[in-house]
mmCIF file of the N, C-alpha and C atoms, coordinates in Angstrom:
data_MODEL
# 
_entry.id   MODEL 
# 
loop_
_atom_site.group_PDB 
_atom_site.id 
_atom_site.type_symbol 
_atom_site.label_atom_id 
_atom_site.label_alt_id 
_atom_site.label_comp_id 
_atom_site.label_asym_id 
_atom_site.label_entity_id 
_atom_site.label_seq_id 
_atom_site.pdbx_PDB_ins_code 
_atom_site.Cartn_x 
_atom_site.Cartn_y 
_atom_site.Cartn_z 
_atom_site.occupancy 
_atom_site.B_iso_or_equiv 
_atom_site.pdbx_formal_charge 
_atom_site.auth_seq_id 
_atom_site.auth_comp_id 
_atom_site.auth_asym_id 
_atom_site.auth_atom_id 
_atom_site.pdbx_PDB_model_num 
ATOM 1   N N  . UNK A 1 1  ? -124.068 -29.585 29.135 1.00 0.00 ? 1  UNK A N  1 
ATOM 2   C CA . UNK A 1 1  ? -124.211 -29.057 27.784 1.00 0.00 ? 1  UNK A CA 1 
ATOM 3   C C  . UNK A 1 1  ? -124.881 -30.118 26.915 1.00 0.00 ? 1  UNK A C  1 
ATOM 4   N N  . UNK A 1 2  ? -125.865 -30.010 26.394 1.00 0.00 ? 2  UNK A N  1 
ATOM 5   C CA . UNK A 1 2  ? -126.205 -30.348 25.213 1.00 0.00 ? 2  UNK A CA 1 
ATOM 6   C C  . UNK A 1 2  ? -125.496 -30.835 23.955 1.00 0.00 ? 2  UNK A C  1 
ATOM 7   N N  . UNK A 1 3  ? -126.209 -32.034 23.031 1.00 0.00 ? 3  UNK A N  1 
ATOM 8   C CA . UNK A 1 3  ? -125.117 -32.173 21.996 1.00 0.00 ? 3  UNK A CA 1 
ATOM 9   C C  . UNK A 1 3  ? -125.455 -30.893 21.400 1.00 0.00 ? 3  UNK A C  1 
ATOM 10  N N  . UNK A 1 4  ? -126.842 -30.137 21.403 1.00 0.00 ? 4  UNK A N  1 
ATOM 11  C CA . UNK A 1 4  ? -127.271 -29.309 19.979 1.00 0.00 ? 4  UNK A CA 1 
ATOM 12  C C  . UNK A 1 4  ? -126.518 -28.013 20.743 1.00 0.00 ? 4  UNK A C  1 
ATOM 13  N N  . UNK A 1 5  ? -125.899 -27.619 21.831 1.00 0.00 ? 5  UNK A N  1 
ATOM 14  C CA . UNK A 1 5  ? -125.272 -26.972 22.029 1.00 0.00 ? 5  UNK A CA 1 
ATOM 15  C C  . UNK A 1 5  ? -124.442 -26.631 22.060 1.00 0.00 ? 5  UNK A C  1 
ATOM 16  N N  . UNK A 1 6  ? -123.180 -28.340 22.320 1.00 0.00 ? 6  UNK A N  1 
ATOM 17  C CA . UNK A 1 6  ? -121.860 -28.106 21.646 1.00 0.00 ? 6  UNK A CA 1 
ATOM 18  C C  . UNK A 1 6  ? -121.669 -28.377 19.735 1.00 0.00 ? 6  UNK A C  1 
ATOM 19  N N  . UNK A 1 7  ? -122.562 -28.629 19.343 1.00 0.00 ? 7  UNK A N  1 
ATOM 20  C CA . UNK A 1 7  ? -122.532 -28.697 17.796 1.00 0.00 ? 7  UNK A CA 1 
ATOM 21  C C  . UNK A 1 7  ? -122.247 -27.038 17.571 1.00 0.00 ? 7  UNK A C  1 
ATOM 22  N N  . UNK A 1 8  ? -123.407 -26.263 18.324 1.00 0.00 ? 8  UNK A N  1 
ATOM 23  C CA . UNK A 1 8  ? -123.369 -24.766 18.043 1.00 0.00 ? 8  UNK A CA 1 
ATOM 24  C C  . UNK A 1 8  ? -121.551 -23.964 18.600 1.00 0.00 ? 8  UNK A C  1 
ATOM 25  N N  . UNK A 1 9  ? -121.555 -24.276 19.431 1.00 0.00 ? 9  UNK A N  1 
ATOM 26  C CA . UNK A 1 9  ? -119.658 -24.062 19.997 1.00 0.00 ? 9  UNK A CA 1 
ATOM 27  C C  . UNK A 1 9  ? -119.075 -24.131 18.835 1.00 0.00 ? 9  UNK A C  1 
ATOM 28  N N  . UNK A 1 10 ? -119.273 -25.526 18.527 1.00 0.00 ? 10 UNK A N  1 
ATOM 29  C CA . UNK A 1 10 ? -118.089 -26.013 17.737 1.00 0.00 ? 10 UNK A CA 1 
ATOM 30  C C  . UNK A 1 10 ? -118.008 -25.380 16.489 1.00 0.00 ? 10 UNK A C  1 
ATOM 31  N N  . UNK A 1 11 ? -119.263 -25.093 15.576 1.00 0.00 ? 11 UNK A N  1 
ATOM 32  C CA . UNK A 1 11 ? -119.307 -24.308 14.652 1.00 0.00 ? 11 UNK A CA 1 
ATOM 33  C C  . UNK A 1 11 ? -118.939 -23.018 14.683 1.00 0.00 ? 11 UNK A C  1 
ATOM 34  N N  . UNK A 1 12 ? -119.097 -22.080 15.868 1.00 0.00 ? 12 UNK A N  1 
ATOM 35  C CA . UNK A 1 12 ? -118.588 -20.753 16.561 1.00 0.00 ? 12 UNK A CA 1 
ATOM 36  C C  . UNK A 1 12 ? -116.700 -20.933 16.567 1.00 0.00 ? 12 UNK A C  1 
ATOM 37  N N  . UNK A 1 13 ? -116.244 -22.174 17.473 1.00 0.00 ? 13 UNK A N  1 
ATOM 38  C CA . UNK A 1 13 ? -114.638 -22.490 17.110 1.00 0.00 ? 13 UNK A CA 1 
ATOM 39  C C  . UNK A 1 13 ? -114.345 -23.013 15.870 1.00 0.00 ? 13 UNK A C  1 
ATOM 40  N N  . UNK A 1 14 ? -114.852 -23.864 15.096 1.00 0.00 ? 14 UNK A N  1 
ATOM 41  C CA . UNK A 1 14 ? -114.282 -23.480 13.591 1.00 0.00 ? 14 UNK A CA 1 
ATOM 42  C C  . UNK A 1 14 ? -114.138 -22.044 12.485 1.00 0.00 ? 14 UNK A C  1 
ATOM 43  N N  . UNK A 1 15 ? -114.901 -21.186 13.104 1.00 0.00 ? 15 UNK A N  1 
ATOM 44  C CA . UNK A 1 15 ? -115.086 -20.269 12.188 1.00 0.00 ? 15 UNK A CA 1 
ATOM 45  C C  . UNK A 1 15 ? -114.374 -18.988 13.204 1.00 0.00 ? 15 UNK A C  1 
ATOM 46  N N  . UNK A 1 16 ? -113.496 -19.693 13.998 1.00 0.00 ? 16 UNK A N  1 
ATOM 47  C CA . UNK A 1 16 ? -112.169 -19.034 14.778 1.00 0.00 ? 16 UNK A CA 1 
ATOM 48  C C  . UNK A 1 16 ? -112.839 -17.736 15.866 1.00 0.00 ? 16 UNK A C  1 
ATOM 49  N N  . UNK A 1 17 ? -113.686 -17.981 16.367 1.00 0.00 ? 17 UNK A N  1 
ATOM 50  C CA . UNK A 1 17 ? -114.110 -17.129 17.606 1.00 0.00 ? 17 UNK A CA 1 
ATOM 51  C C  . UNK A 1 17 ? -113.935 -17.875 18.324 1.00 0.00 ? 17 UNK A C  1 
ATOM 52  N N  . UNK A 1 18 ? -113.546 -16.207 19.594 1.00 0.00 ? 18 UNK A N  1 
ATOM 53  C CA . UNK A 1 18 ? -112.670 -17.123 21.096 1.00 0.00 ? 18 UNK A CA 1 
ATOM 54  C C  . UNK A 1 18 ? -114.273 -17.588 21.974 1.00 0.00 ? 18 UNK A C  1 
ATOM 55  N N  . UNK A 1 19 ? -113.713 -18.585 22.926 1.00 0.00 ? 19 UNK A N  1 
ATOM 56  C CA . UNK A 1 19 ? -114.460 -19.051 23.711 1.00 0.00 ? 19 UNK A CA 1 
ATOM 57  C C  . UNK A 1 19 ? -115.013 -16.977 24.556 1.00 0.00 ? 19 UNK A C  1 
ATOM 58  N N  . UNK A 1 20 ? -114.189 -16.629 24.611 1.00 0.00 ? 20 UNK A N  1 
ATOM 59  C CA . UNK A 1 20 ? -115.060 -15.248 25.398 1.00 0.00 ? 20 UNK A CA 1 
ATOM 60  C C  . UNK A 1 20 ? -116.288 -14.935 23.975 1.00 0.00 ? 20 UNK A C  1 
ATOM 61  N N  . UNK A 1 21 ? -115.964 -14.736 23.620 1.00 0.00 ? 21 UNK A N  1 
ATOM 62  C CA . UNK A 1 21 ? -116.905 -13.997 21.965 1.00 0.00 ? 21 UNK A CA 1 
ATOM 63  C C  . UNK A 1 21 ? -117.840 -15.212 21.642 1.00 0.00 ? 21 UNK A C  1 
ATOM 64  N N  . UNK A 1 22 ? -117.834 -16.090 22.526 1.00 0.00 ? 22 UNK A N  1 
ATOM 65  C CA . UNK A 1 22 ? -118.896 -17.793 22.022 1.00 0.00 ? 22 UNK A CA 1 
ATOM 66  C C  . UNK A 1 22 ? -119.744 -17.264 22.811 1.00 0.00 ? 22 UNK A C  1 
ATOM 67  N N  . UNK A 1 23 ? -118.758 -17.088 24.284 1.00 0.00 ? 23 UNK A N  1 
ATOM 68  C CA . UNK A 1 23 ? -119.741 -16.909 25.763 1.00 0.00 ? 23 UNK A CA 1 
ATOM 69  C C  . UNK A 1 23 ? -121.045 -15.569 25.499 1.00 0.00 ? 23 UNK A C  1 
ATOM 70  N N  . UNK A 1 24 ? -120.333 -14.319 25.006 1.00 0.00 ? 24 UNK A N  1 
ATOM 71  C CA . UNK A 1 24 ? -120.741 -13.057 25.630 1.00 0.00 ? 24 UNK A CA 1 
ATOM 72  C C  . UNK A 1 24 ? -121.949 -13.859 24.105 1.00 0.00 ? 24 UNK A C  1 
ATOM 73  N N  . UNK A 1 25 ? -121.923 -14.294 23.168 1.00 0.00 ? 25 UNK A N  1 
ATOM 74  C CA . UNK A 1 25 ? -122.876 -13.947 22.015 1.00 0.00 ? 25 UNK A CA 1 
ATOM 75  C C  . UNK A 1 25 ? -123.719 -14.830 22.658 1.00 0.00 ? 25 UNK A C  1 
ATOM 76  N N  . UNK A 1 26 ? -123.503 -15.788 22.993 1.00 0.00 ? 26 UNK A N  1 
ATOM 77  C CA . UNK A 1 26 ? -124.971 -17.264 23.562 1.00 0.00 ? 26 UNK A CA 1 
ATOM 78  C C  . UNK A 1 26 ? -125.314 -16.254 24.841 1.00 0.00 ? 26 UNK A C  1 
ATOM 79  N N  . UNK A 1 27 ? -125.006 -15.860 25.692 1.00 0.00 ? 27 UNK A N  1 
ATOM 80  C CA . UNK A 1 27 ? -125.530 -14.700 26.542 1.00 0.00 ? 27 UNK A CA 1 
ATOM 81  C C  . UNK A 1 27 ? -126.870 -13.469 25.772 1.00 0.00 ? 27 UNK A C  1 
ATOM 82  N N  . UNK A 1 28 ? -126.019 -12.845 24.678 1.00 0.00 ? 28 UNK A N  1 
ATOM 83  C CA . UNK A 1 28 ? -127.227 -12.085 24.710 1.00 0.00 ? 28 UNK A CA 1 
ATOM 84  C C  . UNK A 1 28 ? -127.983 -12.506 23.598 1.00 0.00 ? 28 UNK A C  1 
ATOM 85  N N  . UNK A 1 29 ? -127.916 -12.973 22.802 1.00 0.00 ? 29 UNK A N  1 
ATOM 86  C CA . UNK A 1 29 ? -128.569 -13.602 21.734 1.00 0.00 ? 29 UNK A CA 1 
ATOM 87  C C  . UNK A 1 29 ? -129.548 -14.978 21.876 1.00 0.00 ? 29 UNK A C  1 
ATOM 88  N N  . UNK A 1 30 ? -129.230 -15.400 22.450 1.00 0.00 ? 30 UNK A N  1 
ATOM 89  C CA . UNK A 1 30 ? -129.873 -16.895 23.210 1.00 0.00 ? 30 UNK A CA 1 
ATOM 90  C C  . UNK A 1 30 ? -129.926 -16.935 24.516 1.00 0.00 ? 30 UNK A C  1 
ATOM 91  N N  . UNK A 1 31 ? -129.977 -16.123 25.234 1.00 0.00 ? 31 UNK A N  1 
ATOM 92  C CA . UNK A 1 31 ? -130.226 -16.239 26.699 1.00 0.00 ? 31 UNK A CA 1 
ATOM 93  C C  . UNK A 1 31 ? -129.697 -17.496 27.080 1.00 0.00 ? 31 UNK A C  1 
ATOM 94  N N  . UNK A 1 32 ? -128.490 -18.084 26.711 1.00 0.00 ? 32 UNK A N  1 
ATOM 95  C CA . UNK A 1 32 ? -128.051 -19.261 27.569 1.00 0.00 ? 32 UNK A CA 1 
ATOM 96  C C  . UNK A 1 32 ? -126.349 -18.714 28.387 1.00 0.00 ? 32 UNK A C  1 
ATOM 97  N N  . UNK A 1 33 ? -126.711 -19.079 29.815 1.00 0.00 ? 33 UNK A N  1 
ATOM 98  C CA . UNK A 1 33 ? -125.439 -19.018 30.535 1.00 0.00 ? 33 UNK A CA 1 
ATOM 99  C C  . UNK A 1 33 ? -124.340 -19.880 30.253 1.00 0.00 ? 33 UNK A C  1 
ATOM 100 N N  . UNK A 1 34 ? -123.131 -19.477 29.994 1.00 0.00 ? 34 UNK A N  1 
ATOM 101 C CA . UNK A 1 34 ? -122.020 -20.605 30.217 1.00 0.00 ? 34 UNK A CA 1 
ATOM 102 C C  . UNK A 1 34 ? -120.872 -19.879 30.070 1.00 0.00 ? 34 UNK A C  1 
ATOM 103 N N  . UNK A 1 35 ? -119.901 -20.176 30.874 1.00 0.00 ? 35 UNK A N  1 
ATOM 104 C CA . UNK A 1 35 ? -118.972 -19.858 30.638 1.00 0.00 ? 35 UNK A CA 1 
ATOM 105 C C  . UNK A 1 35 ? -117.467 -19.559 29.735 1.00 0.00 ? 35 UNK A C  1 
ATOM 106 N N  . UNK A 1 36 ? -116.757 -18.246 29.188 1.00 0.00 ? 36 UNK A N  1 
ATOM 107 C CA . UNK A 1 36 ? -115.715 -19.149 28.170 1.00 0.00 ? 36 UNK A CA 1 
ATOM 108 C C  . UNK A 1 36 ? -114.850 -20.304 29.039 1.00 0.00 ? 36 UNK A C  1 
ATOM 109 N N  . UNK A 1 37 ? -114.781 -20.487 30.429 1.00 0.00 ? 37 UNK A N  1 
ATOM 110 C CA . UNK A 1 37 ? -113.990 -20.900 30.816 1.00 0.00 ? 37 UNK A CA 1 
ATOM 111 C C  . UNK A 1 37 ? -114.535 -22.933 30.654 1.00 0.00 ? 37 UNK A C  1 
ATOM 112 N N  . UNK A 1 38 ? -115.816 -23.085 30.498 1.00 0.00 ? 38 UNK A N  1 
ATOM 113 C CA . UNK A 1 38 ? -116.184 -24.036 30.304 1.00 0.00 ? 38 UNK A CA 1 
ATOM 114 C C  . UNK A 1 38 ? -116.272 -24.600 28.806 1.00 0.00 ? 38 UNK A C  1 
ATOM 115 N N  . UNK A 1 39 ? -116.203 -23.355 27.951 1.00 0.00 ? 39 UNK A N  1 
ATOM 116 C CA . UNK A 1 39 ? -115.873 -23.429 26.249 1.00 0.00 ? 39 UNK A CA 1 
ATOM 117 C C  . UNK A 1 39 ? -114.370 -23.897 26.729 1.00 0.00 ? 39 UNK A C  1 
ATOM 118 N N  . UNK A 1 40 ? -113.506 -23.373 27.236 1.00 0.00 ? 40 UNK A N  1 
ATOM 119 C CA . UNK A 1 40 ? -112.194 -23.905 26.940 1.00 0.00 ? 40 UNK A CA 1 
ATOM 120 C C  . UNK A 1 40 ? -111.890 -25.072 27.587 1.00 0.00 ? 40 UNK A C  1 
ATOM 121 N N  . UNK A 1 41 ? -112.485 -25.806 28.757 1.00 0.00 ? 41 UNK A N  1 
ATOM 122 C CA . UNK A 1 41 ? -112.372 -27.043 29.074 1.00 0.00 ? 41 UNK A CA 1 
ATOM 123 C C  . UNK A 1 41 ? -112.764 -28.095 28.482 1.00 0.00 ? 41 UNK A C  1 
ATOM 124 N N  . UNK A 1 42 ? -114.298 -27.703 27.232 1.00 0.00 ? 42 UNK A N  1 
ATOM 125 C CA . UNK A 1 42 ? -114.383 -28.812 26.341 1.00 0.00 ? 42 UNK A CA 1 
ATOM 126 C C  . UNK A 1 42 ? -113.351 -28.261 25.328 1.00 0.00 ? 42 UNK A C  1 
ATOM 127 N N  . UNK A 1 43 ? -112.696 -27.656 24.687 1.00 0.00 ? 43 UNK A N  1 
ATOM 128 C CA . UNK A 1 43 ? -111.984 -27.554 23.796 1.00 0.00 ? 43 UNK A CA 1 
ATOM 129 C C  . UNK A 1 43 ? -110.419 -28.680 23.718 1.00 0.00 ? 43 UNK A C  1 
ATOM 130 N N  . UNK A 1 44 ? -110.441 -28.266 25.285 1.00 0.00 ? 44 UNK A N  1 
ATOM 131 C CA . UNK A 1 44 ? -108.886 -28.935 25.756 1.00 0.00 ? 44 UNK A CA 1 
ATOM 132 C C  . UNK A 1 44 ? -109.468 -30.575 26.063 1.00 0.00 ? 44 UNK A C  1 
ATOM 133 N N  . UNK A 1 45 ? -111.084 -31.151 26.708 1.00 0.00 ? 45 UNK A N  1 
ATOM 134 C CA . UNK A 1 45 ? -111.196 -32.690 26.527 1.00 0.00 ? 45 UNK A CA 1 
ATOM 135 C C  . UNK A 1 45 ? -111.175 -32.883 25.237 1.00 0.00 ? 45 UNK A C  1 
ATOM 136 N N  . UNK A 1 46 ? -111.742 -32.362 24.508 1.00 0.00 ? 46 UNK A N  1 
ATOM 137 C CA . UNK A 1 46 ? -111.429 -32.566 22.772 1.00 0.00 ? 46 UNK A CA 1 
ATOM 138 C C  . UNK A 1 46 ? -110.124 -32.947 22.224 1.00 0.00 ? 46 UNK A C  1 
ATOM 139 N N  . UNK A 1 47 ? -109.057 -31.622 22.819 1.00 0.00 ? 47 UNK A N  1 
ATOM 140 C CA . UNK A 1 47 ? -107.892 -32.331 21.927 1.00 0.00 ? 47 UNK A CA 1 
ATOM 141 C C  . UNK A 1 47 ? -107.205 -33.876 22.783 1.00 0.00 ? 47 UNK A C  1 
ATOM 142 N N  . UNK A 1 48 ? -108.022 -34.074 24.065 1.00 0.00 ? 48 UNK A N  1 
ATOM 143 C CA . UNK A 1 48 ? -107.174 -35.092 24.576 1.00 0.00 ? 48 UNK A CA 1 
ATOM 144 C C  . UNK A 1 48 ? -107.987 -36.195 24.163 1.00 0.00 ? 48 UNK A C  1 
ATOM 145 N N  . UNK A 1 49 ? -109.211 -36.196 23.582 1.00 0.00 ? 49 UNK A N  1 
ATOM 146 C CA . UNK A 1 49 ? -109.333 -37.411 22.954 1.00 0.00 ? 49 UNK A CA 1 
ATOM 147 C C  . UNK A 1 49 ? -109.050 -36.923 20.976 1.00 0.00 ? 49 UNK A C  1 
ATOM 148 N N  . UNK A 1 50 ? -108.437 -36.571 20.741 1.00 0.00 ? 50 UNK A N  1 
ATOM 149 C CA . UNK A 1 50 ? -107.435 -36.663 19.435 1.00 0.00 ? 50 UNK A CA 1 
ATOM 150 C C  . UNK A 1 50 ? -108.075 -35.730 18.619 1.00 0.00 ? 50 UNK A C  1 
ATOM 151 N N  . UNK A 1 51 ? -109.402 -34.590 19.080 1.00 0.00 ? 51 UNK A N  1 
ATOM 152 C CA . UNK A 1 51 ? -110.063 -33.547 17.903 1.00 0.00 ? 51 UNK A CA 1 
ATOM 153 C C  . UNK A 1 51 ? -109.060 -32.506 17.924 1.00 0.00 ? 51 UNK A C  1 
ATOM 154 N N  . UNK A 1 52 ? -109.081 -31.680 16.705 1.00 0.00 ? 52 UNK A N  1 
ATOM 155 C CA . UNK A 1 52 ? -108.389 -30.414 16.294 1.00 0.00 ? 52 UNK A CA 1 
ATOM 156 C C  . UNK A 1 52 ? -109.476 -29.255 16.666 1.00 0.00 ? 52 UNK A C  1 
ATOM 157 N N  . UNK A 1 53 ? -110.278 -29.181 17.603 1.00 0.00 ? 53 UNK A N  1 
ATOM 158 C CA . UNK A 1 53 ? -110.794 -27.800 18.000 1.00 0.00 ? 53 UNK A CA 1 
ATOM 159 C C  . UNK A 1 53 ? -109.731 -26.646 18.051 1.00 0.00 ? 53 UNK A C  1 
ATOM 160 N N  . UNK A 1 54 ? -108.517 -27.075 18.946 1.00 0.00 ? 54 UNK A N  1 
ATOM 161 C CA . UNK A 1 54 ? -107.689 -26.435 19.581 1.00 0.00 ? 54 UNK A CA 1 
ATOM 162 C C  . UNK A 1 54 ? -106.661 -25.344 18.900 1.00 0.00 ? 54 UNK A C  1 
ATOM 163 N N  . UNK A 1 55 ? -106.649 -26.117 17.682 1.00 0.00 ? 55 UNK A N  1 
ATOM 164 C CA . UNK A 1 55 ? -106.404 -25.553 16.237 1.00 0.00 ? 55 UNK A CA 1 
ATOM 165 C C  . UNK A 1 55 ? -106.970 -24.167 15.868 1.00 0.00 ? 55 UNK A C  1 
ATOM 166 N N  . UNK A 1 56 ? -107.742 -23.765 15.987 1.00 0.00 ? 56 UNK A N  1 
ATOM 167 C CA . UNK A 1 56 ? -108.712 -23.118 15.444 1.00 0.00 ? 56 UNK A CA 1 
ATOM 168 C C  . UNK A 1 56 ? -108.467 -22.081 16.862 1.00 0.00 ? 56 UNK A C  1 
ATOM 169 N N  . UNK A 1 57 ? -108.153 -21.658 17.556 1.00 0.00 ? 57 UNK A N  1 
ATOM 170 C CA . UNK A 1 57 ? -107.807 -21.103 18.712 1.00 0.00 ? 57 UNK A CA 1 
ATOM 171 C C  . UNK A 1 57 ? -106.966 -19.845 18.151 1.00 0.00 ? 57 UNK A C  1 
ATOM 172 N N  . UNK A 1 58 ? -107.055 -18.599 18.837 1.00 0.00 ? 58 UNK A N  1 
ATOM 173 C CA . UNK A 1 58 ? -106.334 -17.523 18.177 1.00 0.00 ? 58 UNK A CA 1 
ATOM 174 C C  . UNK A 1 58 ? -104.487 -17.599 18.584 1.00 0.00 ? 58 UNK A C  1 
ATOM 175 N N  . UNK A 1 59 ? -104.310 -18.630 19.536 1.00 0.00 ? 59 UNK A N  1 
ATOM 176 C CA . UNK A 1 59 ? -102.686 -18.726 20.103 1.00 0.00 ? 59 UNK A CA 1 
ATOM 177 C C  . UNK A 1 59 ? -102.363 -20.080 19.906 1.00 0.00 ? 59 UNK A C  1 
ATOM 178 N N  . UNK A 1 60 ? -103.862 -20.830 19.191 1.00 0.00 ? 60 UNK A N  1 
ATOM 179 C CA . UNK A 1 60 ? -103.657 -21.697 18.681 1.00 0.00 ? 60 UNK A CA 1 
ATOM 180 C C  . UNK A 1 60 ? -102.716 -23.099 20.069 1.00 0.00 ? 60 UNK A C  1 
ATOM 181 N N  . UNK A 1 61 ? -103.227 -22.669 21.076 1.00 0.00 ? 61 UNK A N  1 
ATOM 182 C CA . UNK A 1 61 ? -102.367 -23.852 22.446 1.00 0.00 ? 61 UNK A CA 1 
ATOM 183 C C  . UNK A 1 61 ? -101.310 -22.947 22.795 1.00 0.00 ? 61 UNK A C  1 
ATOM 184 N N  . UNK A 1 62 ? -100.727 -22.450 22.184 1.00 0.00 ? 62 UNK A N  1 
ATOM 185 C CA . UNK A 1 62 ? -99.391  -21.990 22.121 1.00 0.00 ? 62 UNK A CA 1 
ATOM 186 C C  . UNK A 1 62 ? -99.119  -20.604 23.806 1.00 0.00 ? 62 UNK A C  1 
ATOM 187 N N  . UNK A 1 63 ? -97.777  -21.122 24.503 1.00 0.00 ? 63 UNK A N  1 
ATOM 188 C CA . UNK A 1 63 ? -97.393  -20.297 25.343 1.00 0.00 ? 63 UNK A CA 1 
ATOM 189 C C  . UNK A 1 63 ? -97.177  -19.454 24.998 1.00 0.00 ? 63 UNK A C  1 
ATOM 190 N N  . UNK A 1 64 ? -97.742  -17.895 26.178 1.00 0.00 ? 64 UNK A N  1 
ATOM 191 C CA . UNK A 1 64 ? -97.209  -16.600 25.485 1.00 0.00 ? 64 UNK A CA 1 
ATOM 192 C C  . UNK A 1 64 ? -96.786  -16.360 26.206 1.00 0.00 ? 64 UNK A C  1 
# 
């Protein structure tokens, strides 16, 4: 990933869309592949080096 690509993520997870709704829109709108499942693995290295992405999450980390 790109920085100018996770800048674009990250602005998509502050403004509280799930990593699926990041994935399916950079799919048809930008023709770029990636997975939500790879949106949520940088989300989760993020909070382990001390960012609040994770925050911004609709369960917010939280077990359901």
């Amino acid at each position: 990933m790109t920085s100018s690509l996770i800048a674009l993520i990250d602005s998509k997870i502050l403004i509280e869309w799930s990593p699926e709704q990041i994935s399916g829109w950079l799919r048809e709108d930008h023709n770029i592949l990636i997975s939500h499942e790879t949106i949520y693995l940088h989300i989760w290295s993020d909070k382990k080096q001390g960012g609040q992405l994770f925050q911004h999450l609709r369960r917010k980390g939280k077990a359901y």
